[in-house]
KOLDRENVO-569471 format. One record per residue: x, y, z of N, C-alpha, C in turn. Coordinates in pm, 1 decimal. Example, Ala and Ser with C-alpha at 12.3 -4.5 7.8 and 13.67 -1.06 7.14 Angstrom:
# KOLDRENVO-569471
{{1319.0 -569.0 780.0} {1230.0 -450.0 780.0} {1320.0 -330.0 780.0}},
{{1285.0 -225.0 708.0} {1367.0 -106.0 714.0} {1290.0 3.0 787.0}},
# end
This chain:
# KOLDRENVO-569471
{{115.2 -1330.5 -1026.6} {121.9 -1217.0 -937.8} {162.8 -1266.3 -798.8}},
{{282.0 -1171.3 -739.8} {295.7 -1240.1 -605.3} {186.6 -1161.7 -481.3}},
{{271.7 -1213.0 -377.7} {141.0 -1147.3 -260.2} {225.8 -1022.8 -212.0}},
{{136.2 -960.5 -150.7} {232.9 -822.8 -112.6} {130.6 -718.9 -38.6}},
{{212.9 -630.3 20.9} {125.9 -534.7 88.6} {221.5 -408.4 96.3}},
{{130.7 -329.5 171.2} {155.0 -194.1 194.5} {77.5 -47.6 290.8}},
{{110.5 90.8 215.5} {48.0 161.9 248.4} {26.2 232.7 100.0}},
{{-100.8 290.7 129.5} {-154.2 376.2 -17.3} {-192.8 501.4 44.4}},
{{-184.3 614.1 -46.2} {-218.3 759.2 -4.8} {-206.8 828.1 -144.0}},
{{-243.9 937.9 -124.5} {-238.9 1059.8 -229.8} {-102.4 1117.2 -146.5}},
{{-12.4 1151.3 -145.0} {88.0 1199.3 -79.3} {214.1 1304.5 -142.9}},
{{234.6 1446.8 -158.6} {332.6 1462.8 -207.0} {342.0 1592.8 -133.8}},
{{363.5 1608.9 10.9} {428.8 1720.6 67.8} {499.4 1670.5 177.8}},
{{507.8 1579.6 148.3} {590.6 1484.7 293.2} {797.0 1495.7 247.1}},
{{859.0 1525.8 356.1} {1009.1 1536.5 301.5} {1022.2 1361.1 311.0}},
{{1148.4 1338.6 249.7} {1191.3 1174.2 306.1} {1223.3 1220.2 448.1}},
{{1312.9 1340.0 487.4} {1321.6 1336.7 663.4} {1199.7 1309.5 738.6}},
{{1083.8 1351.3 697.8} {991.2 1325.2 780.1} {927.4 1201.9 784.3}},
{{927.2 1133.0 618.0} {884.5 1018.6 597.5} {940.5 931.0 730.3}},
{{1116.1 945.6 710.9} {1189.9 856.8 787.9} {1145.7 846.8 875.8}},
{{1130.3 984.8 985.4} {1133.8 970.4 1124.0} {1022.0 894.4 1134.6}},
{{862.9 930.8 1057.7} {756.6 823.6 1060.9} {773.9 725.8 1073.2}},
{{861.7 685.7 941.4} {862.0 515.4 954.4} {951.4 456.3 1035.1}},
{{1041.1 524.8 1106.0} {1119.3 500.8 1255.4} {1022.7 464.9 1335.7}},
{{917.3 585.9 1379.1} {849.7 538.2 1520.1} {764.0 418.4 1491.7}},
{{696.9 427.8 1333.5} {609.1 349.5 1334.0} {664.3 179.9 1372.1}},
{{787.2 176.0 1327.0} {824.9 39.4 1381.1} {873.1 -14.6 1485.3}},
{{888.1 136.9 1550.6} {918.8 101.5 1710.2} {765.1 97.9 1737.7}},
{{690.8 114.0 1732.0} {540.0 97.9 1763.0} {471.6 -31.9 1710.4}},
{{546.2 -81.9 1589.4} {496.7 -223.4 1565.5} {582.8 -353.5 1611.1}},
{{696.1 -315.1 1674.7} {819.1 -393.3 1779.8} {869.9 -487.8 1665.4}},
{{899.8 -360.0 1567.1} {1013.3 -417.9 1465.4} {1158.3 -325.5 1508.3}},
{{1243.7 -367.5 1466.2} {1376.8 -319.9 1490.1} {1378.2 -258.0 1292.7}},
{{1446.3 -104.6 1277.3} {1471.0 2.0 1219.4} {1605.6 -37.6 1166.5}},
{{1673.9 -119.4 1177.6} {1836.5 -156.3 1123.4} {1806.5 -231.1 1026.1}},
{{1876.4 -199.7 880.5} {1919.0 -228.7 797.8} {1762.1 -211.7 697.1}},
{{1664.6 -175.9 753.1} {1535.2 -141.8 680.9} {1515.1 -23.1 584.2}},
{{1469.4 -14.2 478.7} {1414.9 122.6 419.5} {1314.0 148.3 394.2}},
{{1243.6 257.1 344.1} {1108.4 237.9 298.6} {1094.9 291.9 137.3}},
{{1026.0 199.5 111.2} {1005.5 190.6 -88.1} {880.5 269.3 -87.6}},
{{961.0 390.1 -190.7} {823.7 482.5 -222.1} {818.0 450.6 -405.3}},
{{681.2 447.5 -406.7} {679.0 422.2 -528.4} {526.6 508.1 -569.1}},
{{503.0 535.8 -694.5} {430.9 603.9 -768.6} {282.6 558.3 -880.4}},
{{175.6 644.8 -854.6} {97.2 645.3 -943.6} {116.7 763.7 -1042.4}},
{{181.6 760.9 -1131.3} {181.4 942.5 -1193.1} {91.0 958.8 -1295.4}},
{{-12.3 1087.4 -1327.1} {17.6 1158.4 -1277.4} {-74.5 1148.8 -1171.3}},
{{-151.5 1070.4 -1132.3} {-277.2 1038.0 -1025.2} {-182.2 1091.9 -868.7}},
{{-66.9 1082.9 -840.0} {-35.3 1082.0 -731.7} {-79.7 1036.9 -645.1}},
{{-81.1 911.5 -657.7} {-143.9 779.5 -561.8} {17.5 729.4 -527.9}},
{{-10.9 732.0 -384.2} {150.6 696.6 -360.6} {207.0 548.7 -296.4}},
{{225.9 458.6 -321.8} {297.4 325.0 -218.1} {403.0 281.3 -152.1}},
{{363.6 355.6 20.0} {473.0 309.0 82.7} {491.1 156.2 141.4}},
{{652.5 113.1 139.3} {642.5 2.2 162.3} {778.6 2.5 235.6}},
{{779.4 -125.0 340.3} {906.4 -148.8 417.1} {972.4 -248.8 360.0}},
{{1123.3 -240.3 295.4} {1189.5 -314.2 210.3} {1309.7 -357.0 347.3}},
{{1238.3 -493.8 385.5} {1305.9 -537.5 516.5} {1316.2 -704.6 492.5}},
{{1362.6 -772.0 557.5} {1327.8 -919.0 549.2} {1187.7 -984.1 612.2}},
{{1109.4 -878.9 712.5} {1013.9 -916.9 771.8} {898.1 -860.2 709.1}},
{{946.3 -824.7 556.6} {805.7 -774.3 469.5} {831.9 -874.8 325.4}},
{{918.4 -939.8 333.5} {946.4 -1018.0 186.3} {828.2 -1166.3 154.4}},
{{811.2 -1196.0 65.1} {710.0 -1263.7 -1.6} {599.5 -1249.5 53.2}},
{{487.7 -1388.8 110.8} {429.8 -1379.9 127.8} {377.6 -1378.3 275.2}},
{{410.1 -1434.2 333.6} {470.8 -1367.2 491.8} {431.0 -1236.1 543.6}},
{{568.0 -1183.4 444.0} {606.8 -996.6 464.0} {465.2 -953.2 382.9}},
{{395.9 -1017.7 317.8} {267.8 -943.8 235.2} {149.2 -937.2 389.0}},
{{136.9 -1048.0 457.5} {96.1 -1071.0 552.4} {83.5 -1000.8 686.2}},
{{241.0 -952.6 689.6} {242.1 -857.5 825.8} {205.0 -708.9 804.1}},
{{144.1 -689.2 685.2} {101.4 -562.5 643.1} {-88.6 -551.7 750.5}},
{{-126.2 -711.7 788.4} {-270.9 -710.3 801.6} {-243.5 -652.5 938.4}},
{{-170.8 -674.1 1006.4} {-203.7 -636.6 1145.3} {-64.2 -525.4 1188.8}},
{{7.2 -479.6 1112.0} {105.6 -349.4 1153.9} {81.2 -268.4 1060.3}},
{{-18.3 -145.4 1135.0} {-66.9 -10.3 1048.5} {-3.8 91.9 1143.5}},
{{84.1 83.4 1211.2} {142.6 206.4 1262.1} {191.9 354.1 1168.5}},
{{227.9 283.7 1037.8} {241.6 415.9 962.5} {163.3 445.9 887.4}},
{{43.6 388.7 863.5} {-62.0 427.4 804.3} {-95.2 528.8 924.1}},
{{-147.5 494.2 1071.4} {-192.9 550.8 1121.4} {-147.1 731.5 1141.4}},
{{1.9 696.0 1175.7} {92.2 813.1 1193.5} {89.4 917.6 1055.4}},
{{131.8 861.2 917.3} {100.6 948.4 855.6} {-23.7 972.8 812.8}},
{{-132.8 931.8 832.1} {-307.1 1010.8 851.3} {-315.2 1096.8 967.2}},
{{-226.4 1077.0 1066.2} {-230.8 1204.0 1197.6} {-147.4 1312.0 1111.1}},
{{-65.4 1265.9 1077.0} {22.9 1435.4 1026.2} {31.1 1507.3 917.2}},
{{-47.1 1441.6 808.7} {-23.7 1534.6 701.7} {-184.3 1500.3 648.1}},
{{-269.1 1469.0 723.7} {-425.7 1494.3 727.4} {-441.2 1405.1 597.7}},
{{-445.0 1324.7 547.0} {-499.8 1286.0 442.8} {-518.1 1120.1 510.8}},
{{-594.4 1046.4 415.9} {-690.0 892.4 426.5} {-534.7 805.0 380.7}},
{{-518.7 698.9 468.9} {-431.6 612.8 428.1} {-464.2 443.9 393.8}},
{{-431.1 414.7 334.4} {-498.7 260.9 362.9} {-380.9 169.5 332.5}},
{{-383.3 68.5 454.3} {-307.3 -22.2 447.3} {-378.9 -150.9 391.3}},
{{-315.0 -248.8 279.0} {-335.9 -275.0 218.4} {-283.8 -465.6 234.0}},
{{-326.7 -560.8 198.9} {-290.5 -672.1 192.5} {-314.2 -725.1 66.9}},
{{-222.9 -807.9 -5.7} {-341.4 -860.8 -121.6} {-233.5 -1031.9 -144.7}},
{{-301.2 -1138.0 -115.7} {-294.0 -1233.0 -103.0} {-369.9 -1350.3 -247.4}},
{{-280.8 -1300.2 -345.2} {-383.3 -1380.2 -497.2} {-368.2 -1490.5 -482.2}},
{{-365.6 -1579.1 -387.2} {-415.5 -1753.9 -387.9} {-537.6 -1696.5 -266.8}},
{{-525.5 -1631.6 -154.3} {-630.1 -1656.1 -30.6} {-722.7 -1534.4 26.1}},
{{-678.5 -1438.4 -15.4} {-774.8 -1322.4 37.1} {-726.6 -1162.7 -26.8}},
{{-805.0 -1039.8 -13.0} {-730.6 -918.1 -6.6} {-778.2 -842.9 108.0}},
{{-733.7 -756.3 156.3} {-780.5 -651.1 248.2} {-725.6 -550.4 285.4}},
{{-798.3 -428.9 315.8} {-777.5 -297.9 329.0} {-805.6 -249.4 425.0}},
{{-776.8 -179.7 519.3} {-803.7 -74.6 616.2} {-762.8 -0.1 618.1}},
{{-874.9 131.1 660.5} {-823.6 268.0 562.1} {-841.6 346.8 702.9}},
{{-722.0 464.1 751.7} {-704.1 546.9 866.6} {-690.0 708.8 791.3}},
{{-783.9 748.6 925.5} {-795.1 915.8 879.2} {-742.2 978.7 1029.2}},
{{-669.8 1086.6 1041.4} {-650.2 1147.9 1139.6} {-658.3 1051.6 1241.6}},
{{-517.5 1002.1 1216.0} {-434.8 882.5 1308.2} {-532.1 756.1 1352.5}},
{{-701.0 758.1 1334.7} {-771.6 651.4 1362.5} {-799.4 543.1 1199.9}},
{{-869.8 416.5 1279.7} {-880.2 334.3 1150.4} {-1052.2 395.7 1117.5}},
{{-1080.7 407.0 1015.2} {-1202.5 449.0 970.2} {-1267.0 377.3 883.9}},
{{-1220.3 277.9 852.2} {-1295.0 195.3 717.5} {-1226.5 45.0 721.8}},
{{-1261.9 -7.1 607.3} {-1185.3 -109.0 609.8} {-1265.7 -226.4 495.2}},
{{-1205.6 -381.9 466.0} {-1289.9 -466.8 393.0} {-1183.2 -572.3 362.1}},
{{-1285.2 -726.0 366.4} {-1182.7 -817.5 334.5} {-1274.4 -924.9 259.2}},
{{-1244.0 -961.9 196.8} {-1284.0 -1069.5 81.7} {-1213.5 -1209.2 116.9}},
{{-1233.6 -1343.3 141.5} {-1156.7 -1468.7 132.1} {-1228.5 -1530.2 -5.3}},
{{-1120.6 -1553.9 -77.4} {-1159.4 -1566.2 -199.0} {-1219.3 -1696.5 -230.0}},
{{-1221.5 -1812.4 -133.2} {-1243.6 -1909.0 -123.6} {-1411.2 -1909.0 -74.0}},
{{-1425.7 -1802.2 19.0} {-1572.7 -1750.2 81.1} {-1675.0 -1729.2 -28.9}},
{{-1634.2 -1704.6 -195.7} {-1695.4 -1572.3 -247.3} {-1797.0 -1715.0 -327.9}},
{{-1929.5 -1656.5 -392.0} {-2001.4 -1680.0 -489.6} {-2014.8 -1619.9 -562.5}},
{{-1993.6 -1710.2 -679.6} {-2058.8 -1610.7 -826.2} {-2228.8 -1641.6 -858.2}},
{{-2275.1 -1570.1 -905.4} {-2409.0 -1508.1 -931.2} {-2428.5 -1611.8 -993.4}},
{{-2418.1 -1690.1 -1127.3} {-2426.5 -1819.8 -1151.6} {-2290.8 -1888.2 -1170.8}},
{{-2363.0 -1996.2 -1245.3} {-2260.3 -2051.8 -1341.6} {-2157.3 -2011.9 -1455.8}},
{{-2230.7 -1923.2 -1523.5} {-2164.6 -1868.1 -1602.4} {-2058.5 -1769.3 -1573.6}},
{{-2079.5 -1647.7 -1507.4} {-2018.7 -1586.7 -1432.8} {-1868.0 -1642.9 -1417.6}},
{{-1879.9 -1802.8 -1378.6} {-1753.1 -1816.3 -1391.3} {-1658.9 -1866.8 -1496.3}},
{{-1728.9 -1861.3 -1593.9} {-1650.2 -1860.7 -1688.4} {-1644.6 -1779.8 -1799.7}},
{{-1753.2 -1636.6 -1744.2} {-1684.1 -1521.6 -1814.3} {-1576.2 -1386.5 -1798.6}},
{{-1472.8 -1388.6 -1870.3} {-1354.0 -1320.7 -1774.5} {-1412.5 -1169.1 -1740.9}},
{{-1490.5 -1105.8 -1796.8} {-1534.6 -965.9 -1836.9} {-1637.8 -938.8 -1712.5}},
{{-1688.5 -1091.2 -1658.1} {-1795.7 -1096.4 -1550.2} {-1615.9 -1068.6 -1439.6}},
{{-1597.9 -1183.3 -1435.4} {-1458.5 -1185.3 -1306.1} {-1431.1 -1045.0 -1290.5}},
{{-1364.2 -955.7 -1414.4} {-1315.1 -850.5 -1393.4} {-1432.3 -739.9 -1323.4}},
{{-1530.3 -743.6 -1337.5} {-1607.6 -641.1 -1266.4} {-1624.3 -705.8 -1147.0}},
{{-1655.0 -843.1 -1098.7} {-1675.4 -861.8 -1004.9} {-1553.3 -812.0 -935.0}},
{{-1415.0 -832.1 -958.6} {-1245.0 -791.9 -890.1} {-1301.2 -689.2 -866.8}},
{{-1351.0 -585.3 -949.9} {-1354.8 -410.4 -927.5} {-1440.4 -410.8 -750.6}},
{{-1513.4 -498.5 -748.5} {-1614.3 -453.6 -639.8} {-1568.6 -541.0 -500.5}},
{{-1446.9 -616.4 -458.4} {-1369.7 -648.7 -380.3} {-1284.5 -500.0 -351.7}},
{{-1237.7 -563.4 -210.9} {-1126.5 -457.0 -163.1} {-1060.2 -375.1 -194.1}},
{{-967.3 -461.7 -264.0} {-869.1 -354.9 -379.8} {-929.4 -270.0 -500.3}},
{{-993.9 -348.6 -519.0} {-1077.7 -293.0 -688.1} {-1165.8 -133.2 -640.5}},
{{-1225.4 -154.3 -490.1} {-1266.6 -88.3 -453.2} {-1203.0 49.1 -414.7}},
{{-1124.9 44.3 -365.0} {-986.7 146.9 -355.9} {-916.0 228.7 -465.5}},
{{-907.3 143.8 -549.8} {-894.1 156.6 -701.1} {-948.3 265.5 -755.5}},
{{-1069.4 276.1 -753.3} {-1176.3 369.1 -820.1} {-1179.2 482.6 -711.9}},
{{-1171.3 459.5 -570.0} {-1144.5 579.0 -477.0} {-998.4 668.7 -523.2}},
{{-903.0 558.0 -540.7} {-780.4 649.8 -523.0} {-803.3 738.8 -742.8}},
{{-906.3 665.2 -793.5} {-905.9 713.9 -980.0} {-779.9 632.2 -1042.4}},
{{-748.1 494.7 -1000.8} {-680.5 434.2 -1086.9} {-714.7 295.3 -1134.5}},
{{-692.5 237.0 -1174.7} {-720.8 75.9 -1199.5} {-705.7 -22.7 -1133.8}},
{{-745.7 -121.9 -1084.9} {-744.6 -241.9 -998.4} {-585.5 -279.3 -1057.0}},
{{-542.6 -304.4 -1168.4} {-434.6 -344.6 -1214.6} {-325.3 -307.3 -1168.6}},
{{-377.1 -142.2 -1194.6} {-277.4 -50.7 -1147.0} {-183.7 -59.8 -1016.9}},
{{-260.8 -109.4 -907.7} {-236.6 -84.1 -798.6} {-169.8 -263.3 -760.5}},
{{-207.7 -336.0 -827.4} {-188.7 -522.4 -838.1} {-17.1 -487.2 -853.0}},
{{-9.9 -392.0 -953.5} {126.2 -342.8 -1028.3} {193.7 -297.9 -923.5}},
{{179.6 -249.7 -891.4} {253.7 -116.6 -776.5} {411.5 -161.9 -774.1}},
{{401.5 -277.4 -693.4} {502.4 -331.7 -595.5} {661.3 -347.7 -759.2}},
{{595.1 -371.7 -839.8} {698.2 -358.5 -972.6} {696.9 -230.3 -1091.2}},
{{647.2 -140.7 -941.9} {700.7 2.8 -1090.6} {775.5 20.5 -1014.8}},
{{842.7 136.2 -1084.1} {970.1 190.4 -1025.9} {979.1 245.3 -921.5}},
{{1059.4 283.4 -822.4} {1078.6 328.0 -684.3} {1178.3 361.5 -610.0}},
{{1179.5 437.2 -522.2} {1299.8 483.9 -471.1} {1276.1 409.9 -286.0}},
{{1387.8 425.7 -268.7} {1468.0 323.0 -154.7} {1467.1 485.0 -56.6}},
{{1425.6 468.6 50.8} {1491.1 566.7 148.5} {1546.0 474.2 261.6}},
{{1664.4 482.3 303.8} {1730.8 407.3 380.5} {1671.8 480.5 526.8}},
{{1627.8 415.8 632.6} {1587.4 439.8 754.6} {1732.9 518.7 826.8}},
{{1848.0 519.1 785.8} {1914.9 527.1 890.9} {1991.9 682.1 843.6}},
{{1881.7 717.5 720.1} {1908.2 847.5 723.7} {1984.4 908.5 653.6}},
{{2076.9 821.6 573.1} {2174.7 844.4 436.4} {2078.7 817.0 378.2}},
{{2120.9 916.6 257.7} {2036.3 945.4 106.4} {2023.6 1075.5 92.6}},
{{1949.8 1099.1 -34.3} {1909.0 1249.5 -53.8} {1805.1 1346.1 41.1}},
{{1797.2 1437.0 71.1} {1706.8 1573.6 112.9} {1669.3 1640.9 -10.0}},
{{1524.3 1528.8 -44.4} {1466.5 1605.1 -147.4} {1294.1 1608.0 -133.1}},
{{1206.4 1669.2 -188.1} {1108.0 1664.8 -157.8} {998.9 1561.4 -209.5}},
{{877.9 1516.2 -141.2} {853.0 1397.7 -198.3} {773.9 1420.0 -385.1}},
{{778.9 1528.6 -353.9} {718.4 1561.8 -494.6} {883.5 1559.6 -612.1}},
{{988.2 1583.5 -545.6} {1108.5 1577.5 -616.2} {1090.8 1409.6 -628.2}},
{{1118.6 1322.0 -534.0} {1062.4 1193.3 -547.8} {1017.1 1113.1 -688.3}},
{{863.5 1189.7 -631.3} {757.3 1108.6 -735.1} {839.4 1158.2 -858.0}},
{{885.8 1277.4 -925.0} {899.0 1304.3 -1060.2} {1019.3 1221.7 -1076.6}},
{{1103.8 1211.4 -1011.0} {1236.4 1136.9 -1013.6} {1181.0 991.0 -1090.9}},
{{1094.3 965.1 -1064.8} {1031.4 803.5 -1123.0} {957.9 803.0 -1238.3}},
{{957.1 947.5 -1329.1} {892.4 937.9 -1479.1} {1005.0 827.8 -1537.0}},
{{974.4 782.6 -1624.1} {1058.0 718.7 -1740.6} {1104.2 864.1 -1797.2}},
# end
């Protein structure tokens, strides 16, 4: 699994015009430059758990998984405008995961695990996978997981289901994000 980050939401009344202009200011607000950037929407269906992501060079491997910890400008912006909980997301599978979650444009929550920090309950624990997997559930992500009603996996997945590209500079379709999400059934 590589490292990677993002934004997570329940989301499907947002246009891509509006998405755009969001993710315009938000990166003039995180003192990234908007040229040659898009943003990757991608899908939980039918959960409508949604993952936005900036498909830029300053979001690629593990790095770009990285600058997700400290630039939440569009988390913040879209929790001011279309009222719903956003959480920006990090997940780092050699060194840590973490989440911070914004409601009506503020940060409201949040959690971080260093995986190197953690203890298991005994010995055994670590060498049962069925123990690991519940313990994953009750870390950051895992935790989110069960908020947003999908699987820890699910969301590990994200970054390789299918997805659509909205180009920042404003070419592409005028369709709705719910046209979007269905656009990405198989």
């Amino acid at each position: 699994m590589e490292a990677h980050g993002g934004y997570l939401c329940r989301l499907d009344s947002l246009s891509p015009a509006q998405l755009i202009s969001l993710a315009r200011e938000a990166l003039a607000s995180d003192q990234e430059s908007a040229e040659g950037c898009s943003i990757q929407v991608s899908a939980v269906l039918p959960k409508r758990v949604v993952r936005l992501a900036f498909d830029a060079p300053h979001t690629y491997g593990r790095r770009g998984a990285r600058w997700y910890q400290t630039h939440h400008a569009l988390a913040r912006l879209v929790s001011l405008h279309r009222q719903v909980h956003v959480h920006a997301y990090v997940l780092d599978p050699d060194c840590f995961e973490e989440v911070a979650t914004y409601g009506s444009g503020r940060r409201v929550g949040g959690d971080r695990v260093d995986y190197d920090e953690l203890e298991l309950c005994d010995e055994e624990a670590a060498f049962d996978d069925q123990a690991f997997v519940r313990a994953k559930d009750q870390w950051p992500l895992g935790h989110l997981a069960q908020i947003l009603g999908v699987s820890r996996d699910c969301l590990e997945m994200l970054p390789r289901a299918r997805s659509y590209l909205l180009n920042l500079d404003g070419t592409g379709p005028e369709l709705a994000m719910s046209d979007l999400l269905e656009a990405q059934l198989p």
